[in-house]
C-alpha positions as CSV (number, residue, x, y, z in Angstrom):
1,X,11.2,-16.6,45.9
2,X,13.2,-19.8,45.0
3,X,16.2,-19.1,43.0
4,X,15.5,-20.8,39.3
5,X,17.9,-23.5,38.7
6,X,20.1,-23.6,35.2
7,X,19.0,-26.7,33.5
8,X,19.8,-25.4,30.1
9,X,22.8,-27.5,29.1
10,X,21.3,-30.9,30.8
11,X,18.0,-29.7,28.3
12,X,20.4,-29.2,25.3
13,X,22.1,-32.4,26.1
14,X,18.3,-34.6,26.0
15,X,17.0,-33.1,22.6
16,X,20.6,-33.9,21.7
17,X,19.8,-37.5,22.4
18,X,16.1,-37.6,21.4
19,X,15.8,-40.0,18.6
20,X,12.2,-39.8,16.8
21,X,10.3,-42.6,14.6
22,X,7.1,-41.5,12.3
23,X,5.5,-44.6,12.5
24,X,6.2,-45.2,15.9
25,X,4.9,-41.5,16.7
26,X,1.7,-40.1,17.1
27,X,-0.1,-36.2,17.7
28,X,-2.4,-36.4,20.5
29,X,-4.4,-32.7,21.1
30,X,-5.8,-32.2,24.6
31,X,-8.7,-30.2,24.7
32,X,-8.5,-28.3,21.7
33,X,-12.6,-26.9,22.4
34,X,-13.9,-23.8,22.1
35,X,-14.8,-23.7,25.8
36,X,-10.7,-23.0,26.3
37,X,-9.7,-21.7,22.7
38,X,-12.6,-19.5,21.4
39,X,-12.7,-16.3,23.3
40,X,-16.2,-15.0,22.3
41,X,-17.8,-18.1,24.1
42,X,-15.1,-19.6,26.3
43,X,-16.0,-20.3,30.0
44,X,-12.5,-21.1,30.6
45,X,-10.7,-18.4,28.3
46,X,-7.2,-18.8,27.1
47,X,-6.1,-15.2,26.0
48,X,-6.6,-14.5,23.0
49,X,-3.4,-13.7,21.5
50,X,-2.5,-17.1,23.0
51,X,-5.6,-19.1,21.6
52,X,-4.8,-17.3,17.9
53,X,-1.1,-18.9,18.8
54,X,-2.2,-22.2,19.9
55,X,-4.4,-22.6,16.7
56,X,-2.1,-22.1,14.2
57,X,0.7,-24.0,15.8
58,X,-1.6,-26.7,15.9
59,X,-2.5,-26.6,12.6
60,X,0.6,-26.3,11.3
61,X,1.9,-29.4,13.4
62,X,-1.4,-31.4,12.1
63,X,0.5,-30.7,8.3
64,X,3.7,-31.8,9.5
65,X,2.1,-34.8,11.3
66,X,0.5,-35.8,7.8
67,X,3.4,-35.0,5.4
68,X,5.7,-37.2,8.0
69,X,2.8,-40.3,7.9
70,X,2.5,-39.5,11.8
71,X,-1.2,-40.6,13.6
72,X,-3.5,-38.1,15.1
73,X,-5.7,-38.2,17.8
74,X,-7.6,-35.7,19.2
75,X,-8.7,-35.8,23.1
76,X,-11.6,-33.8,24.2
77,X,-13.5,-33.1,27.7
78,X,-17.0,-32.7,28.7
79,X,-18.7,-32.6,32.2
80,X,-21.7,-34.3,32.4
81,X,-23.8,-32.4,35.4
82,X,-23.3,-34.8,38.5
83,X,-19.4,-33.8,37.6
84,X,-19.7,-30.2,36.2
85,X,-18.1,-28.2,39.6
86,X,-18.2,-30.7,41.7
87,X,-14.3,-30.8,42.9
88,X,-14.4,-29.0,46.4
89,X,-11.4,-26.8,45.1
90,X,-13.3,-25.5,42.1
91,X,-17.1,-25.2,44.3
92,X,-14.8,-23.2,46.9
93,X,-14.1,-21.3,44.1
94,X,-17.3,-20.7,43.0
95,X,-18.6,-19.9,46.5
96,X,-15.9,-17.2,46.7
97,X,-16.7,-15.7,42.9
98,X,-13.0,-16.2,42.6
99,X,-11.8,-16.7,38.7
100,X,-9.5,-19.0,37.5
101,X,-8.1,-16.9,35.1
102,X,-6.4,-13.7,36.0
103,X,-6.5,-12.1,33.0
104,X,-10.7,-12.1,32.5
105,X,-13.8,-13.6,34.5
106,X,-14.3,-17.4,34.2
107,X,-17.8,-19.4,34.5
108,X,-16.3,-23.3,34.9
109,X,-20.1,-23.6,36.3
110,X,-20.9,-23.7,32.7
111,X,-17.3,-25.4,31.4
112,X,-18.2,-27.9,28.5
113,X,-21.1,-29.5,29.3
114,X,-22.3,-32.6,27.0
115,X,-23.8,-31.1,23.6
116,X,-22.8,-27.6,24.6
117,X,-21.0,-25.8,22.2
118,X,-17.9,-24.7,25.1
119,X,-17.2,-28.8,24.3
120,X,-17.0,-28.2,20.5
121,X,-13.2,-28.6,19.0
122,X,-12.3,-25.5,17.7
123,X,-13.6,-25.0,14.2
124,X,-10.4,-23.6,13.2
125,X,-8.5,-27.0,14.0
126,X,-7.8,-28.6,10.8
127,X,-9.7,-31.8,11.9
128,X,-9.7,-34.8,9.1
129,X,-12.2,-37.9,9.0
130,X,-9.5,-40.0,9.3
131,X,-8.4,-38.6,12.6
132,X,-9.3,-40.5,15.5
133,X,-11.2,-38.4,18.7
134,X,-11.5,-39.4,22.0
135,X,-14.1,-37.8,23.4
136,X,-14.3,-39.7,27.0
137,X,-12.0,-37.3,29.1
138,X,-13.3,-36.4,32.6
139,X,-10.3,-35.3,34.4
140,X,-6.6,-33.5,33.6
141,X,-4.8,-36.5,33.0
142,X,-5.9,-37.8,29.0
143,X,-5.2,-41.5,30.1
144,X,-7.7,-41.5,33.2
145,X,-11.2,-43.1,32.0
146,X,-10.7,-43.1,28.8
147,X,-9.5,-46.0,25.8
148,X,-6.5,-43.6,25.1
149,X,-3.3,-46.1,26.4
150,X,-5.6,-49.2,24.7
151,X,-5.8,-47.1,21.4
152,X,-1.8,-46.1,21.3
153,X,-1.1,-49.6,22.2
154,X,-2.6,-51.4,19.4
155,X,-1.2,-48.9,16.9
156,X,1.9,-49.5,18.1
157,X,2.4,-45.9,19.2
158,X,5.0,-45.0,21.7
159,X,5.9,-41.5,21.4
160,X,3.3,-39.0,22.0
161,X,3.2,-35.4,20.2
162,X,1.6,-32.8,22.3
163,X,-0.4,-29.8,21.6
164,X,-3.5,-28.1,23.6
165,X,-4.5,-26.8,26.8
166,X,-3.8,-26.1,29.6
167,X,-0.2,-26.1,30.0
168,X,0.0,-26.4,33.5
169,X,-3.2,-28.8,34.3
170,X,-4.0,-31.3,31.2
171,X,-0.9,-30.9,29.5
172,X,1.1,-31.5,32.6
173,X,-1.4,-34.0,33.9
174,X,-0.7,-36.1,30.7
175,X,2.5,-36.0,30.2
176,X,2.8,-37.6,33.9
177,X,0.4,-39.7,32.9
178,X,2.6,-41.0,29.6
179,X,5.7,-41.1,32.1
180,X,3.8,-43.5,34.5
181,X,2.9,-45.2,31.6
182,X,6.1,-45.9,29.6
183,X,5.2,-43.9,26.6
184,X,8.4,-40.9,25.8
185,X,6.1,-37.4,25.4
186,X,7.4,-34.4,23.3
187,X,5.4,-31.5,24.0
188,X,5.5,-28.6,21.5
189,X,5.9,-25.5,23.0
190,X,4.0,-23.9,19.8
191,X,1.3,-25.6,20.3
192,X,0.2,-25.3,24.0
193,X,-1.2,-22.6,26.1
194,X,-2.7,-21.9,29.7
195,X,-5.6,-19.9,30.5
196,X,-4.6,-19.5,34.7
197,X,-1.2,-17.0,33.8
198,X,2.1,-17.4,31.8
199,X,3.9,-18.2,35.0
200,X,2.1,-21.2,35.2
201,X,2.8,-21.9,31.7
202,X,6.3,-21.8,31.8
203,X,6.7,-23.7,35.0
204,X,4.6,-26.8,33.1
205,X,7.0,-27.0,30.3
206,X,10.2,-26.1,32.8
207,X,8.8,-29.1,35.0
208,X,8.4,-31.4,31.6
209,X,11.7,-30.9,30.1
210,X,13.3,-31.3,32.9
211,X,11.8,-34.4,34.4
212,X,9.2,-36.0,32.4
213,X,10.1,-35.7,28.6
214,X,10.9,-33.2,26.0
215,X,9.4,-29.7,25.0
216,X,10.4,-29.2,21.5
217,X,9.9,-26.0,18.7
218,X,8.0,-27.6,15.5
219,X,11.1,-26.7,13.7
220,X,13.2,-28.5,15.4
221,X,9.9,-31.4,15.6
222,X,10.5,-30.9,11.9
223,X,14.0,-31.8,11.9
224,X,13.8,-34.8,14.4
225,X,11.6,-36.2,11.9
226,X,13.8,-35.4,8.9
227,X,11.2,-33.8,6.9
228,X,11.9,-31.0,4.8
229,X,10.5,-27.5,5.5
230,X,8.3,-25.7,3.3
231,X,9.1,-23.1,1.2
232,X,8.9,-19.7,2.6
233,X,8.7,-21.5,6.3
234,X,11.9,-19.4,7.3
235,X,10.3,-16.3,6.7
236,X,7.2,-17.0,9.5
């Protein structure tokens, strides 16, 4: 087992130096659908503690994003049939009735097909009209195949605030994919989750932080952005 390395003054030292704008900012969930985030239909479950988390992080950041004047976006995933399984790492899988997710059975034979309702945002998720979705996602990264970059370009958008699932594939996937891009991501460690394990989970946002971008609490999101907290917010 490789010794884990003490970043936590070089991580102190970047959220030190992160400077962020509202208008230049926007919220972009990845995969916020109830085949990840509802566990009475997921085929991909996120435990539930964690999805009950995840949700009200979320929410809570979509308020913040709005009080602050900050764009959202929501990115969603569906797997049209040709694609649905298909990688040879997940049909392997399948053929060995192996699960993706330690803690309970998956089924990603069944994972968020077109019209299904595993590909439904969560009805939770404070979703408004004037949000913008992006419903052309096909792989981990959020960039890949879809008019995400073209979007964030012409709003003038160069900072990205994260939330969703999972930590350790779409979440990481993206934030590699904003780092190859140009774009600074801040991912909010509130406001994402993984379904394959907490070690996994905390390796995604260890592997962020220290090479890709920043993993930030929503209260200190809140205070980057200089926006005041709400009362009774120090009691939660």
């Amino acid at each position: 087992m490789a010794k884990t390395a003490d970043r936590s003054r070089m991580i102190a030292r970047m959220k030190q130096a992160l400077r962020l704008e509202a208008g230049s900012a926007a919220v972009v969930t990845i995969d916020c659908q109830r085949g990840n985030l509802d566990p009475a239909i997921a085929s991909l479950p996120v435990p539930e503690e964690e999805c009950r988390r995840v949700i009200a992080g979320t929410n809570r950041l979509l308020a913040l994003a709005r009080e602050a004047g900050v764009a959202v976006l929501h990115v969603s995933t569906v797997y049209e049939e040709p694609l649905l399984a298909s990688h040879p790492f997940e049909r392997a899988m399948l053929e060995a009735r192996e699960s993706f997710t330690p803690h309970r059975p998956s089924d990603f034979a069944r994972h968020k097909r077109p019209g299904s309702v595993e590909g439904q945002l969560v009805p939770e998720m404070d979703v408004r009209p004037g949000d913008i979705q992006v419903e052309s996602k096909r792989t981990f990264d959020m960039f890949h195949g879809t008019p995400l970059e073209l979007l964030l370009r012409y709003m003038k958008k160069d900072t990205l605030l994260i939330a969703g699932c999972n930590t350790n594939t779409c979440v990481l996937a993206s934030a590699f994919g904003a780092y190859n891009r140009g774009f600074k991501a801040v991912v909010l460690s509130d406001c994402v989750a993984s379904a394959y394990g907490e070690d996994l989970h905390a390796f995604a946002l260890s592997n962020i932080q220290r090479r890709l971008g920043w993993v930030l609490t929503l209260e200190e999101l809140r205070e980057k952005l200089g926006v005041a907290s709400p009362a009774g917010a120090g009691a939660r």
